[in-house]
PASEBA-1860 file (N, C-alpha, C; in nm, 3 decimals):
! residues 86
1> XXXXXXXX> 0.085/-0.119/0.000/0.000/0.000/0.000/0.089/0.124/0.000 ~ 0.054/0.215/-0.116/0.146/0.276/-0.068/0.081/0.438/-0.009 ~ 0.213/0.482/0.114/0.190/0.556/0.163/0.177/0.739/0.162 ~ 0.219/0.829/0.204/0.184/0.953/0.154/0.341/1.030/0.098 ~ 0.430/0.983/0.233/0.518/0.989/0.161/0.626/0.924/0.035 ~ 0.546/0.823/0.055/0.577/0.754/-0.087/0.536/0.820/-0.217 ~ 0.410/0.876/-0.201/0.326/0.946/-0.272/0.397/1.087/-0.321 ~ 0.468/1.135/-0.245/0.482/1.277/-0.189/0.687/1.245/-0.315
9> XXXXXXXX> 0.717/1.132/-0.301/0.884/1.143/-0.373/0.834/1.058/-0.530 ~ 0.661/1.038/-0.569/0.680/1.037/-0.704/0.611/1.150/-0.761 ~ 0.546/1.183/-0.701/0.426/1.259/-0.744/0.457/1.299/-0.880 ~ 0.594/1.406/-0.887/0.647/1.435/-1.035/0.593/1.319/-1.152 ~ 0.690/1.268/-1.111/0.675/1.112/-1.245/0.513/1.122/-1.219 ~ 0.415/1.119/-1.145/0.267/1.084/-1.146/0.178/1.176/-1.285 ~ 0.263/1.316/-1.256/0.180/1.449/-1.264/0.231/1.416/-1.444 ~ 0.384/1.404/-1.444/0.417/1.381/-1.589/0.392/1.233/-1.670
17> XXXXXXXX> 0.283/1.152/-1.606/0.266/1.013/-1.644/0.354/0.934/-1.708 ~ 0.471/0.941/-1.597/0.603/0.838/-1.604/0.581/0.735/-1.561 ~ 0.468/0.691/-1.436/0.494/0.552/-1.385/0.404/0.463/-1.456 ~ 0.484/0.354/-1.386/0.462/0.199/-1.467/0.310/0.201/-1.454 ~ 0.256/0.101/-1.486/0.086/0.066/-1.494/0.062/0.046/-1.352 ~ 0.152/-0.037/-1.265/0.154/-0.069/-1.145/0.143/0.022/-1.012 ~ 0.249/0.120/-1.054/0.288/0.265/-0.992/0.158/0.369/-0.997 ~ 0.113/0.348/-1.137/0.000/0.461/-1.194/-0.127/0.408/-1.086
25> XXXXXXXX> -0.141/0.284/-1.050/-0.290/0.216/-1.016/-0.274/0.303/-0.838 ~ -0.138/0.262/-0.796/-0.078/0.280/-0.653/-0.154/0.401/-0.632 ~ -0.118/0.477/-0.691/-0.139/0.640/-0.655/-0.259/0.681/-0.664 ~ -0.360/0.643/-0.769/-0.482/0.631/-0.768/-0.587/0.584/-0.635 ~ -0.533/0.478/-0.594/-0.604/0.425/-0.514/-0.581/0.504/-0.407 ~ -0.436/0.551/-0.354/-0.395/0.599/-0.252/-0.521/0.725/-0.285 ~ -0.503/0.801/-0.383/-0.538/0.910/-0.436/-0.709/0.901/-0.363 ~ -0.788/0.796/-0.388/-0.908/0.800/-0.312/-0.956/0.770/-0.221
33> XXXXXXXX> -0.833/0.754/-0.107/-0.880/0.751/0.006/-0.801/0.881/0.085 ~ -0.731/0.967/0.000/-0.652/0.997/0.106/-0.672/1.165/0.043 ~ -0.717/1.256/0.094/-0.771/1.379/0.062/-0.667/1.500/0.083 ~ -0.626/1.483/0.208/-0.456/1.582/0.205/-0.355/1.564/0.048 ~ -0.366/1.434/-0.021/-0.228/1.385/-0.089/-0.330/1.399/-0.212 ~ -0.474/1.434/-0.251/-0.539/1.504/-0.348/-0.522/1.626/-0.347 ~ -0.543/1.714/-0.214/-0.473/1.877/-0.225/-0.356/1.869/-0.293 ~ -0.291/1.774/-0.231/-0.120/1.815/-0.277/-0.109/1.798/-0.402
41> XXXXXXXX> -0.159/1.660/-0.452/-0.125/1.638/-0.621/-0.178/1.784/-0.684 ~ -0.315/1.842/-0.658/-0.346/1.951/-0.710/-0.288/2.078/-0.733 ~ -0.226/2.118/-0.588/-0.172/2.224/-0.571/-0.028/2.194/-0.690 ~ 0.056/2.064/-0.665/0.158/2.071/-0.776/0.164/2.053/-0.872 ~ 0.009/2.003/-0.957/-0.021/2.064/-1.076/-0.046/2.179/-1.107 ~ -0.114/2.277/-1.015/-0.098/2.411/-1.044/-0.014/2.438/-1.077 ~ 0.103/2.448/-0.947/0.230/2.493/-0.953/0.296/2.471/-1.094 ~ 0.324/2.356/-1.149/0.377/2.297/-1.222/0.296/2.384/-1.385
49> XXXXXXXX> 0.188/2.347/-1.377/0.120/2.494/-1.504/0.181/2.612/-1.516 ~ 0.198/2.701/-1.349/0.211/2.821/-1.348/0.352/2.831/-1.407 ~ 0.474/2.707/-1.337/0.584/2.740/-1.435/0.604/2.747/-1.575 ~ 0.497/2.674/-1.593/0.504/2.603/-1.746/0.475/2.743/-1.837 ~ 0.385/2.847/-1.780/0.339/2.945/-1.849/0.422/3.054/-1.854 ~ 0.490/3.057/-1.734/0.546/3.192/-1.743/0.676/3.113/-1.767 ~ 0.757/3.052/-1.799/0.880/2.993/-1.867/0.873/2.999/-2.019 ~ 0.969/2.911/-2.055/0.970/2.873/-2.201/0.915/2.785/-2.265
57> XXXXXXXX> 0.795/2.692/-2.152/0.710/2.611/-2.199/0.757/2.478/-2.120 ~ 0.871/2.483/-2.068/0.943/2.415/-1.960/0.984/2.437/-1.826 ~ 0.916/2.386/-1.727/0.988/2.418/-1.565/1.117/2.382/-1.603 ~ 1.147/2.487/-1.502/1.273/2.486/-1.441/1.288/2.334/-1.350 ~ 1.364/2.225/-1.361/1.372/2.144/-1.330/1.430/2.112/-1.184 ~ 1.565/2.236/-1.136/1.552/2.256/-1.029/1.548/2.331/-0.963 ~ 1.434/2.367/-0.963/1.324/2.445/-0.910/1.217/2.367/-0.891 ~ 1.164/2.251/-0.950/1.056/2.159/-0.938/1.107/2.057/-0.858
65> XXXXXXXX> 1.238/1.985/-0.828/1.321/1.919/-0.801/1.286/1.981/-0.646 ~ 1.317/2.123/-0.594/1.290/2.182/-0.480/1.258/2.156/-0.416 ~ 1.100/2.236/-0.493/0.954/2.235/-0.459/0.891/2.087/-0.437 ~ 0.955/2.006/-0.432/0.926/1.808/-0.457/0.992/1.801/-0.306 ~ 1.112/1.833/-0.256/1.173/1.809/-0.158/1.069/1.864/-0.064 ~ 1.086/1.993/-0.108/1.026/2.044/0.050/0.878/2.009/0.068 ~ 0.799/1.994/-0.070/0.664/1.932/0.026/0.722/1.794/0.064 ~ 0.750/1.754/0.013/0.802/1.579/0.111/0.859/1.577/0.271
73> XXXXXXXX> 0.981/1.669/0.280/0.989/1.752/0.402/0.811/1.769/0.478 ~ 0.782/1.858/0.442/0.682/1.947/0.499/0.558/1.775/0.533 ~ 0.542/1.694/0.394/0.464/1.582/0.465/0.535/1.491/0.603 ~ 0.653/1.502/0.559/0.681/1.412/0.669/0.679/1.460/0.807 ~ 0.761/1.583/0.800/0.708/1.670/0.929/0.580/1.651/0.985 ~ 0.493/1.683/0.934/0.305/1.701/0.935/0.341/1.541/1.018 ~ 0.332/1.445/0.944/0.321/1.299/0.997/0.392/1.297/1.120 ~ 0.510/1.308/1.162/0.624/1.303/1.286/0.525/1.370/1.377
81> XXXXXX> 0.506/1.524/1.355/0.384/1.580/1.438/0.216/1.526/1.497 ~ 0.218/1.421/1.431/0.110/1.365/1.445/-0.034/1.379/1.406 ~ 0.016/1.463/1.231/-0.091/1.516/1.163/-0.153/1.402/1.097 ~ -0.242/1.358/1.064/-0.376/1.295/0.978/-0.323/1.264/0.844 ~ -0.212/1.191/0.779/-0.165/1.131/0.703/-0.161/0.958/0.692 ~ -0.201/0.966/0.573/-0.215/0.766/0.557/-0.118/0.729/0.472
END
């Protein structure tokens, strides 16, 4: 099963439909039970648009690379704290 922060170090590959068939199902499922790690996929598709628009049609890679760390950071924190993560 996989978990949020598991969720949280592919998401990229998710958002750019890199993972395997296997990987793709994982995240899905996680994806409907788990409503924090639907904000998040959302919010870093935004994000990930907004670079896309105001760039050259390409994020900055690290800059997305970052922004991947630190929400992963920031989930795991949340979890250690004893926030509402599955």
């Amino acid at each position: 099963m996989l978990m949020c922060k598991g969720l949280a170090e592919i998401a990229s590959d998710y958002i750019d439909d890199e993972l395997t068939g296997r990987q793709n199902l994982s995240v899905k499922m996680h994806l409907m039970m788990c409503r924090h790690c639907r904000t998040f996929i959302g919010n870093l598709r935004a994000s990930t648009d907004l670079l896309k628009v105001h760039s050259s049609g390409r994020g900055n890679e690290e800059l997305i690379r970052k922004i991947d760390e630190r929400v992963a950071e920031a989930l795991s924190a949340r979890k250690s704290e004893g926030g509402v993560l599955e």
